[in-house]
Each structure stands twice: as structure tokens, then as C-alpha cells.
KEDREN-977103 format. One line per 5 residues: for each residue x, y, z of C-alpha. Coordinates in nm, 4 decimals. Example, Ala and Ser with C-alpha at 12.3 -4.5 7.8 and 13.67 -1.06 7.14 Angstrom:
2
1.2300 -0.4500 0.7800 | 1.3670 -0.1060 0.7140 $
end
This chain:
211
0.0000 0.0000 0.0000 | 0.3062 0.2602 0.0969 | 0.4497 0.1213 -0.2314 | 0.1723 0.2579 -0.4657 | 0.0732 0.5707 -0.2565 $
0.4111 0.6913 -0.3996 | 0.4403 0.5336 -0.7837 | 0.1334 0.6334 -0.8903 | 0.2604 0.9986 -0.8267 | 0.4595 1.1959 -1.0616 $
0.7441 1.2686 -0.9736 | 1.0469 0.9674 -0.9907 | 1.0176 0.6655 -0.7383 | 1.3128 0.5681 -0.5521 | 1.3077 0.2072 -0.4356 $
1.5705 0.2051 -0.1437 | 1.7609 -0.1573 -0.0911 | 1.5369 -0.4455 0.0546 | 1.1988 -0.2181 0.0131 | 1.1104 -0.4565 -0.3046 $
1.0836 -0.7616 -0.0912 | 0.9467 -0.5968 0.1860 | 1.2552 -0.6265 0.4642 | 1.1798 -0.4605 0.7777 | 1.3679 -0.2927 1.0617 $
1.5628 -0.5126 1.2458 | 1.4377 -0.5416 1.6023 | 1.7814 -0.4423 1.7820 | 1.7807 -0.4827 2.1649 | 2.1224 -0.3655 2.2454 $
2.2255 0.0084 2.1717 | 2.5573 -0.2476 2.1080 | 2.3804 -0.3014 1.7781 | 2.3905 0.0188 1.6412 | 2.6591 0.2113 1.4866 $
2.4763 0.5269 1.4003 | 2.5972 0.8478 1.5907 | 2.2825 1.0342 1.6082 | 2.1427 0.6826 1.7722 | 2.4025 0.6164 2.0244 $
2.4609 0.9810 2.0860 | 2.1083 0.9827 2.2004 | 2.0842 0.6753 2.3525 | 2.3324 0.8061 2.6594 | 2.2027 1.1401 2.6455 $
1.7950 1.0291 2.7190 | 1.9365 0.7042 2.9533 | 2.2357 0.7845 3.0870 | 2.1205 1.1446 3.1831 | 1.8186 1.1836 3.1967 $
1.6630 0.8824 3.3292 | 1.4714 0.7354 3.0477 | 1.4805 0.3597 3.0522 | 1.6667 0.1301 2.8438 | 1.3608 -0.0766 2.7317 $
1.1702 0.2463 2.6132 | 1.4716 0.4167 2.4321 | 1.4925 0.1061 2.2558 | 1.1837 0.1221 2.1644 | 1.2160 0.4848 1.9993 $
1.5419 0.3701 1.8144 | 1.3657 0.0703 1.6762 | 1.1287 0.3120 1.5176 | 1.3548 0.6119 1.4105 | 1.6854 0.4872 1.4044 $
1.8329 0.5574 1.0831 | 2.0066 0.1973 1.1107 | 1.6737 0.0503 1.0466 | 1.6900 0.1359 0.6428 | 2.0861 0.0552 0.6555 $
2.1179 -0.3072 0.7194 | 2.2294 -0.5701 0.4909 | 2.0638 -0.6794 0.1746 | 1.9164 -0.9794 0.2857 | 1.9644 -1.2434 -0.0414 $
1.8759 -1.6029 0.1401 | 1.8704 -1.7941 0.4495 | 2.2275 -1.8808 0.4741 | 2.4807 -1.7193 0.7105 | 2.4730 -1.3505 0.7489 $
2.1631 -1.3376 0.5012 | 2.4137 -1.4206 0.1629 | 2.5364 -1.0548 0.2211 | 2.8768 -1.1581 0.3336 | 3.1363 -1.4358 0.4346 $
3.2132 -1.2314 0.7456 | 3.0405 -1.0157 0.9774 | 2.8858 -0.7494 0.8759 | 2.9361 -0.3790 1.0143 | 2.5529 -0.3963 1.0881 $
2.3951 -0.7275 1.2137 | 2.1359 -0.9088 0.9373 | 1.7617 -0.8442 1.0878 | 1.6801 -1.1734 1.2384 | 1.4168 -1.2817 0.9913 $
1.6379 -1.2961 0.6559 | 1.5337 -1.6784 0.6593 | 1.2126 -1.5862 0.5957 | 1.2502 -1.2171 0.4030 | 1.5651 -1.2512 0.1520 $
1.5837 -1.2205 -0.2431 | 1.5374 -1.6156 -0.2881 | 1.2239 -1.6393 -0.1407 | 1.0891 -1.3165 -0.2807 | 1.1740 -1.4729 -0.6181 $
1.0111 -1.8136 -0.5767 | 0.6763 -1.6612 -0.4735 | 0.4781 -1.5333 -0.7552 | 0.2463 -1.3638 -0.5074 | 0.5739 -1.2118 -0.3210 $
0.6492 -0.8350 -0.2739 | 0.8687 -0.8450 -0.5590 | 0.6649 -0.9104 -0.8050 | 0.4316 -0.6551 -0.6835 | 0.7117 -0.4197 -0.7251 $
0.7990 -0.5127 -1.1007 | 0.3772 -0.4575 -1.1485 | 0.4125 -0.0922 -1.0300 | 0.7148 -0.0086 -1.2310 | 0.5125 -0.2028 -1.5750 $
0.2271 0.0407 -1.4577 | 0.4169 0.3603 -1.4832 | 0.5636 0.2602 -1.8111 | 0.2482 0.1828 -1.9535 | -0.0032 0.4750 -1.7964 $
0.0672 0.7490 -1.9507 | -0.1600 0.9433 -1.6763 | 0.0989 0.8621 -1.4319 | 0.3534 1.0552 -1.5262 | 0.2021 1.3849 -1.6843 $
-0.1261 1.3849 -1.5400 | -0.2234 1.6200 -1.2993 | -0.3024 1.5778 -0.9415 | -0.5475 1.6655 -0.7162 | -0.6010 1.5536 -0.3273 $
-0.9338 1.3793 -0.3195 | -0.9755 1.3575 0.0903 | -0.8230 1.6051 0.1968 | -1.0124 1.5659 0.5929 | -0.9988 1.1861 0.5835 $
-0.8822 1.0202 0.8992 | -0.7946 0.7045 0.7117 | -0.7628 0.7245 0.3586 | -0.5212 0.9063 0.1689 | -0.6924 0.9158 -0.2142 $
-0.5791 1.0906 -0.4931 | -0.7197 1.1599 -0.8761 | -0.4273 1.1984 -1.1524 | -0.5926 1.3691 -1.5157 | -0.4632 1.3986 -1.8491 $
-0.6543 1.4653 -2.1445 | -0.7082 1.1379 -2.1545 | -0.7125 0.9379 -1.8572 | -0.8299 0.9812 -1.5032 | -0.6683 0.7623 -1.2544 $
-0.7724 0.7449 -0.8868 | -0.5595 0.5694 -0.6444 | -0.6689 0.5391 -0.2406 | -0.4611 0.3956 0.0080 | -0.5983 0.2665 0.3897 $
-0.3451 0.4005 0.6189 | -0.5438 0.1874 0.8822 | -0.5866 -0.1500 1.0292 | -0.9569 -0.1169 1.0267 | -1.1803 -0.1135 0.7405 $
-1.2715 0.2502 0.5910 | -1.5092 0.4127 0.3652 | -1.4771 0.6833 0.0694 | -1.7159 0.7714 -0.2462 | -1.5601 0.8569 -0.6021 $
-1.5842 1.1881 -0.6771 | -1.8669 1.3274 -0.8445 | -1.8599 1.2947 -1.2497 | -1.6425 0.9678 -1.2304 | -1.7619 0.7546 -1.4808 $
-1.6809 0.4106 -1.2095 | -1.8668 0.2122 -1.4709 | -1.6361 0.2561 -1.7804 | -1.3726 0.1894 -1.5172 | -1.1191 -0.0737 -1.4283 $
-0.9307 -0.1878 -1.1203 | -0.5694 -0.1671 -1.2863 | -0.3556 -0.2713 -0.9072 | -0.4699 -0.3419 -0.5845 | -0.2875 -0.5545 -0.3059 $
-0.5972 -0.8183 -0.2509 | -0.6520 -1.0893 -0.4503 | -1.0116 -1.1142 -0.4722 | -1.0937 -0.7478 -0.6046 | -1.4542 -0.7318 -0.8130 $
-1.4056 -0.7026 -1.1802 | -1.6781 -0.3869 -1.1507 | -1.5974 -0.0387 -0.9761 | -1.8212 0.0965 -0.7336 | -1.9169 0.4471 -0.6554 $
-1.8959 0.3745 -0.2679 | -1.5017 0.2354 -0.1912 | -1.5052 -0.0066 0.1395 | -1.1200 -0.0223 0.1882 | -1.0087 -0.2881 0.4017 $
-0.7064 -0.3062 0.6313 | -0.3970 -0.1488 0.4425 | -0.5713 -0.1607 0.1285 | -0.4833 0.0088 -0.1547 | -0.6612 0.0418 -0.5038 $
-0.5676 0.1563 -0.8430 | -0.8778 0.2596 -1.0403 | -0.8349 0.3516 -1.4416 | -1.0242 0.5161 -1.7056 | -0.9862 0.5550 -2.0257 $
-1.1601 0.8550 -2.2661 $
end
């Protein structure tokens, strides 16, 4: 869902190492494990003066560190994740037997794959990259939905930033029944587009039409 909030905007997608099979941060639970300044710096200046426990600084590095986008490539399950023969300067997130390049490839529903979809889609839509754009939600507490127009397409793409199911309506004029579902990241999407949009959990849905 993150993944197509940005590529179906205009402006060029970067795809930052590990993001196209969907690695994720890696969990540290020693400030041993980091070798980022602005981490460790902080680390002793929130625990070691001003009282902030270990556990809960942890807990704000594991979410802001920049070490979290920085660790190895993870490429299969063997010993330090394929990256290496030897330690690495940053320790392999513990779940590169699950999350690596291998696996990614094998699955044909993986996060790769999904990946190589979005960059086929801005190749192919022209609307993508010239069309204009226009915030369709602005007030939403959930959704973040967007229209992109050219002369002529109209693409609409809305994201669920939300664990919980959410609700939107096309905007007014949309022709939803001369329109397709181009993307979306659940398998059983209808074939027909509805006015009314019931997103569920993370959900994300590319809507096309052509005049």
C-alpha cells in the first residue's frame, strides 16, 4: 500500500535496498547493535542522563533509528543473510530466513513481483507521469486518495493508512462504470468499480479510465 501511494505519483520513485521484498527494521535490543551516531549519541544522552529507561529508548530507536533502512541486503537464508562471508558492520535483521531475495523470487504472489507490477504500470499509464493531481480527501482520517488527469485518462488511487476497514465515495462525475481496477494488493478485487469504496485493512486500489 506505501508502495503505490508513492508510484502512482509523478514525480520519480526511488526504491531504497530491501523495500522490493518488503525487509523490515531489524528489532535491535542492544544500543551495542547500532553504529549510528545520532542513535548512540542519544541513547546516553535520554538514559544515561536523563533517566529514560533502556527498554523504552529502545523502543524509539527501533522506530527512528536511521540503522533501520541501513542493514544488509538480505539475499537467502544462509549465514549472514548471503550478504557476506564475514560479519557485517551492521547485524542481518533476524528474519532474513524468511525475508531474503530467494524467497521473494520463488513466490509469484511475493512483494517483488508486486514491485515489477508498479514499475510495468508507470511505463504503460501514460496518466501517471504527466497527469495532474489533485487531493481527493483532503479531511480523511484514514484514507489518503488521490485523482491523476490527463486529457485522456483519469486515474484514482486510495490507500488505507489503517488497520480497520474505511469508507470513501468517487468523486462526483467519475464515470466508475467505464472503469477498471488496474492494481490493488488483494486478490479477490470485483471485476466492476463501485461508486462507494469499502477499503479494508492497508488496502490500496488503483482505479483507471480511459476517454
Amino acid at each position: 500500500m506505501l508502495g503505490v501511494s508513492v508510484h502512482m505519483m509523478q514525480g520519480t520513485p526511488y526504491i531504497y535496498q530491501g523495500e522490493e521484498i518488503g525487509m523490515t527494521n531489524p528489532g535491535y535490543t542492544s544500543i551495542e547493535q547500532y553504529r549510528d551516531v545520532e542513535s548512540t549519541n542519544m541513547y546516553d544522552i535520554m538514559v544515561k542522563q536523563q533517566g529514560v529507561s533502556h527498554d523504552e529508548m529502545m523502543a524509539i530507536l527501533a522506530q527512528k533509528s536511521r540503522d533501520n533502512s541501513r542493514t544488509p541486503m538480505q539475499w537467502n537464508d544462509q549465514a549472514f543473510a548471503g550478504f557476506s562471508k564475514g560479519q557485517p558492520w551492521l547485524e542481518v535483521a533476524s528474519n532474513y530466513a524468511e525475508i531474503n531475495v530467494e524467497n521473494a523470487v520463488d513466490d509469484s504472489n511475493s512483494v517483488f513481483y508486486f514491485y515489477q507490477k508498479l514499475i510495468q504500470l508507470r511505463k504503460e499509464i501514460e496518466v501517471i507521469t504527466t497527469g495532474t493531481y489533485e487531493d481527493l480527501y483532503p479531511e480523511h482520517e484514514s484514507i489518503f486518495g488521490y485523482e491523476r488527469k490527463s486529457q485522456t485518462q483519469t486515474l484514482i488511487c486510495l490507500n488505507n493508512y489503517y488497520g480497520v476497514e474505511a469508507e470513501c465515495v468517487l468523486p462526483q462525475g467519475f464515470d466508475n462504470s467505464k472503469a477498471n481496477y488496474v492494481l490493488g494488493n488483494y486478490s479477490d478485487l470485483s471485476a466492476s468499480v463501485t461508486q462507494h469504496q469499502v477499503l479494508r485493512p492497508y488496502e490500496t486500489r488503483t482505479i483507471l479510465l480511459n476517454y
